[in-house]
N, C-alpha and C positions, 0 to 999 in steps of 0.2 A: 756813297749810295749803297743803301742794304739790299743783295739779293732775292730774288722771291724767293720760299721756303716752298722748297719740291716733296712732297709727302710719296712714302713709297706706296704701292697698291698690293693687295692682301695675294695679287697673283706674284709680284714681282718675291715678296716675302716665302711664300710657299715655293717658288723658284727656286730662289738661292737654298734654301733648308733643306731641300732635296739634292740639291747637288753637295751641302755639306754631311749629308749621311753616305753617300755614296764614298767619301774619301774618309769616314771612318770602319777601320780595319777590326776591333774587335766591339765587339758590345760592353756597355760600362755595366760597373759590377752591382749587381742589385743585391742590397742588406734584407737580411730578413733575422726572425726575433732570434735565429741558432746561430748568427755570427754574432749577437749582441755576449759580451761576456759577461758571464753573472758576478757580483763583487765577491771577492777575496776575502780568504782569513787570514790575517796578521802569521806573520813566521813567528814559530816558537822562541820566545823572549834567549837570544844568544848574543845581543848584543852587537848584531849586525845590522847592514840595512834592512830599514820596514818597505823596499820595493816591492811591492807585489807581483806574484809569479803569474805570466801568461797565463791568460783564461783555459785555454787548450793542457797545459798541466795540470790545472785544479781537476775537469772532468774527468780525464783520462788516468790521472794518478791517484783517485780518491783511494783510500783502502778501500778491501775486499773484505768478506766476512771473519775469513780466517787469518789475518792478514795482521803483523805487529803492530800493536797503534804506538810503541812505545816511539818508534819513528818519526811518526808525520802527526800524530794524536787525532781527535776527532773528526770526523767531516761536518764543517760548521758550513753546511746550508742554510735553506730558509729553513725547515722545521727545526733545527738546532736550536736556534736565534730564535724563533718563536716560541719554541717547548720552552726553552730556560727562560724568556721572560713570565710566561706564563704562569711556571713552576714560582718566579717569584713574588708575583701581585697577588696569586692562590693565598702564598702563604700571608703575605698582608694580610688579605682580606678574612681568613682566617684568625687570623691573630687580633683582629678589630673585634671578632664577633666573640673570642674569648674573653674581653678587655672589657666588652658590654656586662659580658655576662658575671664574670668575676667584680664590676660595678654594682649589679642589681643585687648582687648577694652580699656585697658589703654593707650595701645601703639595707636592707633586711636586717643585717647582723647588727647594725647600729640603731633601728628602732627597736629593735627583741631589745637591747643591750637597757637602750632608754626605758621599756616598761617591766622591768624584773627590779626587782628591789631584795631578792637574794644573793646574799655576796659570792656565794659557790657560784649557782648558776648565771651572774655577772660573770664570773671569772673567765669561766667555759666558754662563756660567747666571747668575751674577750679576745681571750687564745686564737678562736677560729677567727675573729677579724684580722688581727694581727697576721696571721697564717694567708688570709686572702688577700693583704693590702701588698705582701712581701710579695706574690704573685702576681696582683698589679702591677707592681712597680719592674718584677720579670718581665713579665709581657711587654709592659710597653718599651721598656729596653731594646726587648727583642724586635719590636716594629722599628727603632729606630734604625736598628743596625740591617733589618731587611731594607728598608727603604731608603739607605745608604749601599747599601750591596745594588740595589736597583738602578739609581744612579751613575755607580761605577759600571755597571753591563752597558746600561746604555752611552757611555762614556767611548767603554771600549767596542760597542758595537759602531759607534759615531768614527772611531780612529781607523777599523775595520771596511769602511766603507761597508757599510750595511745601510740596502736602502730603508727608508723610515717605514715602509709599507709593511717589511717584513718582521716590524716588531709588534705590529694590533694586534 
């Protein structure tokens, strides 16, 4: 035979919870955003553990202005982490708008090329296409190995524990 099921009353409830705060001795410990620790920079590559060093070191031992960095080297916060990405999609975006431009002036140097029918001044544009296609081909080089540099930052920011917020 089953029991009735006896439901407790919202006095009997507020009862007891009151008599369980009286039998607790200290107040539980309330977080707030200064005990959260901010992520860590990687230890300088020595071939030891990558454990990262209590949040309370990072603040408290950041270098000072005057202070050797040859020791402990940059303080890589968030603006660290943000300037140096930033510093690297600049230079992309940069390097795209060379890459344009050094295009439009090709393509120029190759219809002049098309409508001159002297062999000198054939030559001469020649030369400068030649000269612009070699810089082309610099350029976009150069994008690739920025945006392989890009990938490895975010790599090591990713190893770093860097939250993703602080690299937009």
């Amino acid at each position: 035979m089953a029991h009735p099921a006896r439901s407790q009353s919202l006095g009997d409830v507020a009862h007891r919870e009151e008599e369980r705060r009286k039998d607790v001795k200290a107040p539980a410990k309330v977080y707030t955003n200064n005990d959260l620790a901010a992520p860590l920079a990687p230890p300088p590559d020595s071939g030891k553990s990558t454990a990262p060093a209590p949040a309370s070191e990072t603040s408290k031992d950041a270098p000072k202005a005057g202070d050797d960095k040859s020791k402990t080297g940059p303080v890589k916060d968030q603006a660290y982490w943000a300037k140096r990405r930033k510093d690297l999609t600049d230079t992309v975006s940069h390097d795209k708008v060379l890459v344009d431009a050094v295009q439009s002036r090709i393509n120029a140097l190759t219809a002049d090329f098309a409508a001159r029918s002297d062999p000198v001044q054939r030559a001469a544009i020649e030369r400068d296409r030649q000269q612009a296609l070699a810089e082309l081909g610099r350029l976009q080089q150069e994008i690739k190995d920025t945006q392989k540099a890009l990938g490895d930052f975010e790599e090591e920011a990713r190893k770093a524990g860097v939250p993703p917020g602080w690299l937009r």
